[in-house]
C-alpha positions in Angstrom: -0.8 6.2 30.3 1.3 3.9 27.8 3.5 6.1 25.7 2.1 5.6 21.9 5.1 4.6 20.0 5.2 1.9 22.7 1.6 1.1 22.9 1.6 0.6 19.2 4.7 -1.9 19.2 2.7 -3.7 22.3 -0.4 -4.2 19.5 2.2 -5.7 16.7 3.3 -8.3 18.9 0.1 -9.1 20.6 -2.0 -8.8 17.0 -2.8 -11.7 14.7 -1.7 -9.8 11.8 1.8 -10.1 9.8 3.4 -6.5 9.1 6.7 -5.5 6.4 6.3 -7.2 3.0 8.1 -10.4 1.5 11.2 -10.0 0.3 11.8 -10.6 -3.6 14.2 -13.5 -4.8 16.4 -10.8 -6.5 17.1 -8.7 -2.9 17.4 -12.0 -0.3 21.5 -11.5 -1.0 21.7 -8.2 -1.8 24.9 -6.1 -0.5 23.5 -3.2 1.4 25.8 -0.3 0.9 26.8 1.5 4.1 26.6 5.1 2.9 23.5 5.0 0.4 22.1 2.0 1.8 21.1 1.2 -2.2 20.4 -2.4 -3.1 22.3 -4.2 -5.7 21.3 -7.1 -7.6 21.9 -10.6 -6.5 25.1 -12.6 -7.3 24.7 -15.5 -8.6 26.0 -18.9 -7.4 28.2 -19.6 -10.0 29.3 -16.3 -9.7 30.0 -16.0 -6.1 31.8 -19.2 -6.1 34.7 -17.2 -8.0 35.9 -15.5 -5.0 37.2 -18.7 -3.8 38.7 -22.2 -4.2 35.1 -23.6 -3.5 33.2 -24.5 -6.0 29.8 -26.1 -5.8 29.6 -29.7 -6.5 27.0 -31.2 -8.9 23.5 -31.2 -7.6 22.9 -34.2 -5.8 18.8 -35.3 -6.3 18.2 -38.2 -4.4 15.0 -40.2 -5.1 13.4 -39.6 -2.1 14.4 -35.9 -0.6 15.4 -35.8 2.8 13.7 -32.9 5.1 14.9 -30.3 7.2 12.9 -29.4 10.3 13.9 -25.3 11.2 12.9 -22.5 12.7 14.1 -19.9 9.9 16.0 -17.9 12.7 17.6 -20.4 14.3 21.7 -20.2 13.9 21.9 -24.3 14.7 19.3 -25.0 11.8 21.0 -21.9 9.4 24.2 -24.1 10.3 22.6 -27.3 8.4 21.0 -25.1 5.8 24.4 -23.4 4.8 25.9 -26.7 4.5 23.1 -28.5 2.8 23.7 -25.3 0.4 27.5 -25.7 -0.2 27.3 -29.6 -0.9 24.2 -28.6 -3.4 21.8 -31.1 -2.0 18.3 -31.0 -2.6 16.7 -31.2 0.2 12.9 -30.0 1.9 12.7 -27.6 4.6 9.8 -28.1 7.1 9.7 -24.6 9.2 8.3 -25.5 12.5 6.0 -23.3 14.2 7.4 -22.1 17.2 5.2 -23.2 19.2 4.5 -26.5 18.2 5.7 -28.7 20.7 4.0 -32.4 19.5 5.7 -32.6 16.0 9.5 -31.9 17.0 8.7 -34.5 20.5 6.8 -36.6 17.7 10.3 -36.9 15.4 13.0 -37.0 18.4 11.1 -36.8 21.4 11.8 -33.2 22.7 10.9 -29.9 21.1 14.8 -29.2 19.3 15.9 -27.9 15.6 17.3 -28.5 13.8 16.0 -32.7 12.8 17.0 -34.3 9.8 14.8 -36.6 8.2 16.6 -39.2 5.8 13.4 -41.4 4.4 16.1 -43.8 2.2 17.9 -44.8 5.9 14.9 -44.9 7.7 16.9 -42.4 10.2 15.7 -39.0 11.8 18.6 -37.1 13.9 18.9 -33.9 15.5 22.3 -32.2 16.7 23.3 -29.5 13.9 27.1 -30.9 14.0 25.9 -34.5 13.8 23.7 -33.4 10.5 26.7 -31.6 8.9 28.7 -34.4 9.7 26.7 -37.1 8.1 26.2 -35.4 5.4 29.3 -34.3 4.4 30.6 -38.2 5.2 28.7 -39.9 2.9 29.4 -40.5 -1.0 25.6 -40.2 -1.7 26.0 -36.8 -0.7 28.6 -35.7 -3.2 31.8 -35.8 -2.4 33.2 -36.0 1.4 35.3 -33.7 3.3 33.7 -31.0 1.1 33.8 -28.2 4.4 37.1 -28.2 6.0 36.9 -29.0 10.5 37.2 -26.2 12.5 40.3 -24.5 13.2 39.8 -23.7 17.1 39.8 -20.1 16.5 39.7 -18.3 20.3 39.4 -14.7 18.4 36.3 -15.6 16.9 34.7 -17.5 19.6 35.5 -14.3 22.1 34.1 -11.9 19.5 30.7 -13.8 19.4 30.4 -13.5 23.5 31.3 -10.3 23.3 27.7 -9.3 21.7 25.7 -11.7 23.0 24.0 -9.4 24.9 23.6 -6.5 22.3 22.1 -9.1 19.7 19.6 -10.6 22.3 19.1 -7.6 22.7 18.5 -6.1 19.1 17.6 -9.4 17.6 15.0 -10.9 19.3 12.5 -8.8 19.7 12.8 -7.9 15.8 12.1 -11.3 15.0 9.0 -12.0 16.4 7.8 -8.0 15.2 8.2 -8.8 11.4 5.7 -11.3 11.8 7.4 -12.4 8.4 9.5 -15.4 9.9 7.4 -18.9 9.5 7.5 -19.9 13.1 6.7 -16.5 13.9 3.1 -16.3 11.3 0.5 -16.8 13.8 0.3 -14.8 17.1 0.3 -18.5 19.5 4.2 -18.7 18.2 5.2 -15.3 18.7 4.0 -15.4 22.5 5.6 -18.6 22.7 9.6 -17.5 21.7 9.1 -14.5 24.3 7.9 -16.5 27.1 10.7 -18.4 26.6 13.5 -16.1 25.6 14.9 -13.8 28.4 15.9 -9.8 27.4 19.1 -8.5 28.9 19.6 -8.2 31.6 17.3 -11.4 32.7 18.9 -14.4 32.8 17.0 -17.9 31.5 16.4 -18.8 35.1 14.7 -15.2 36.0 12.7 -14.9 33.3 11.0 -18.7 32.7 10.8 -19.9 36.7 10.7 -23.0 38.1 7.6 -22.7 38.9 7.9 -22.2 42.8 7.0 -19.8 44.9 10.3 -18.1 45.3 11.1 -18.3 41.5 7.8 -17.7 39.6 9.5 -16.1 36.2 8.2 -13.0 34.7 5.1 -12.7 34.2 3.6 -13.2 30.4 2.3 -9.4 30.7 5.8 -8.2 31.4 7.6 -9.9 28.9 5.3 -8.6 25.9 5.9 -4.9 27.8 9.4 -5.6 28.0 9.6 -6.8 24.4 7.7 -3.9 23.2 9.6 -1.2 25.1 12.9 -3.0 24.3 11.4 -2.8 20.2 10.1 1.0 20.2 13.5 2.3 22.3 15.7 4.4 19.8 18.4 1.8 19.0 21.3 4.3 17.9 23.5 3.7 21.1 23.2 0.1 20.5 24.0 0.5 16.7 26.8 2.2 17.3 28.0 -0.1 19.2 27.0 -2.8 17.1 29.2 -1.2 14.3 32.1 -1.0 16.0 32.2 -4.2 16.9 31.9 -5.7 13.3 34.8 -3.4 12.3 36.8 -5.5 14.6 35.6 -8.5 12.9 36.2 -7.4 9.6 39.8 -7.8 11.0 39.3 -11.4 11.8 37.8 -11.9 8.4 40.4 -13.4 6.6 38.6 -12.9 3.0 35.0 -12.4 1.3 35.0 -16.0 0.8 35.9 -17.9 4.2 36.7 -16.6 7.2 40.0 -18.6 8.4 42.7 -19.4 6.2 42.8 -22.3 4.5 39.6 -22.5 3.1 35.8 -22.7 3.1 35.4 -24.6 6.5 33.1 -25.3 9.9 34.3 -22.0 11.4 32.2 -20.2 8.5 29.5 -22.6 8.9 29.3 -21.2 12.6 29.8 -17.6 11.8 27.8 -17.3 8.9 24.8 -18.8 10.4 25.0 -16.2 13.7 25.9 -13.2 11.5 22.9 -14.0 9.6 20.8 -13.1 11.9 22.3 -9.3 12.5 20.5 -8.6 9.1 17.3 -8.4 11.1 18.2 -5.1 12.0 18.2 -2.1 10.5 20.5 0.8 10.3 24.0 -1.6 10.9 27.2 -0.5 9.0 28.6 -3.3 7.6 32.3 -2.8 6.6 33.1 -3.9 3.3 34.7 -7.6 3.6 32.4 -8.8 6.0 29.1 -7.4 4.2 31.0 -9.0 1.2 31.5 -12.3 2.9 27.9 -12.3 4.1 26.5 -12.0 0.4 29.0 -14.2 -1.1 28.0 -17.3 1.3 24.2 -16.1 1.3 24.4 -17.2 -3.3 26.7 -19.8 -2.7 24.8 -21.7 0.2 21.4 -20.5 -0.8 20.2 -19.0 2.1 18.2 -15.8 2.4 19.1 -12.9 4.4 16.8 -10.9 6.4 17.9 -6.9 4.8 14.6 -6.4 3.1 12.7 -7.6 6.7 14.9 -5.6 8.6 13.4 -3.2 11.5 
């Protein structure tokens, strides 16, 4: 017989219903404190923007808005958003349900996000790089060069592969439990992310098949147990690990407002936007500078975090 912690996390991910509670405009960049876990008022932009050289341009209100096709938990699209953000462009965001496969094909002819829509150029692009790119090249859009290249950091880039695993792990099956996340509202699109995205230790290939014989995939049965067991198991070993690790990246941190020296650049547009998504989870121990630097580009950039969601 099913245990019932972990027959009732099999029912939230298999019921039509949304659980947790929206989070308020004043606590989307609130700074979690590690100890009391209290909740402190949002900074404001203008505020923010004083820990740093950056400031945000003027807002830039073209006659015809471009759109912004996401899934909200997406790094790639959170990359485009954060920018977007720090050039102060006004902009639509179309969140995409995750399984809706004709709209995305319809746009760019494959089911991708992030897809910028430009109405004025007649243009529609994908590629999160290629957006940025654009966007921070053209004079329309304020002024150019705002977000400094990439440095090549190595540190950084091993860091993220390091916790790969531990975040698929933690992360993914959070995000389709909240039943909060747009893509995520209606039961169709929560089936579809975990049919397609493998839990440690599966790899891509295991879990989705190639439809042969010798290679079938998982079945769909499996993956909602193996989401719900890998949801309702206690995550404290993970966390601890978890927090460890982001005490070594408070080291890399160069300061609450950008992560490499130098400035506000595409290295922070990276990090931000996978960092992001640890908020999901509950119980993490953020240490100081990077919980700092999360809140600080969260007001500055305009992009919610997940802390009041978090499971």
């Amino acid at each position: 017989m099913m245990r019932p912690l972990l027959s009732a996390v099999l029912s939230l991910l298999t019921a039509s219903g949304a659980v947790g509670f929206i989070p308020s405009v004043s606590s989307r960049c609130a700074h979690r404190n590690a100890a009391s876990r209290s909740v402190a008022p949002t900074v404001a932009s203008a505020e923010a923007s004083s820990f740093s050289n950056y400031e945000l341009p003027p807002r830039i209100v073209r006659e015809t808005l471009p759109t912004l096709y996401v899934y909200d938990h997406c790094p790639f699209c959170v990359r485009v958003r954060l920018a977007l953000g720090l050039k102060n462009i006004k902009h639509l965001i179309g969140f995409l349900a995750n399984d809706d496969v004709p709209t995305p094909t319809a746009l760019v002819g494959k089911k991708i996000a992030p897809i910028f829509a430009l109405p004025e150029d007649d243009l529609i692009m994908g590629e999160s790089l290629d957006i940025i790119a654009l966007v921070d090249g053209d004079e329309r859009f304020g002024p150019t060069g705002a977000i400094l290249p990439a440095t090549g950091r190595k540190d950084i880039k091993a860091w993220q592969k390091s916790v790969q695993i531990l975040l698929r792990t933690l992360q993914r099956p959070r995000y389709v439990a909240t039943g909060l996340m747009p893509e995520f509202q209606q039961l169709d699109g929560r089936h579809a992310f975990m049919k397609n995205h493998q839990l440690p230790p599966y790899e891509k290939s295991e879990w989705k098949g190639d439809g042969t014989t010798e290679n079938p995939g998982v079945p769909m049965d499996d993956k909602l147990r193996l989401y719900a067991e890998a949801l309702a198991k206690d995550p404290a070993p993970l966390l601890e690990e978890l927090n460890a690790k982001l005490v070594e990246l408070d080291d890399m941190v160069f300061s609450e407002a950008h992560c490499s020296e130098g400035g506000l650049s595409m290295d922070d547009i990276d990090l931000w936007a996978r960092l992001r998504s640890i908020t999901i989870i509950r119980g993490v121990e953020w240490p100081s500078k990077v919980r700092a630097y999360m809140d600080h580009l969260c007001a500055l950039g305009d992009v919610p975090l997940y802390d009041e969601m978090a499971l």
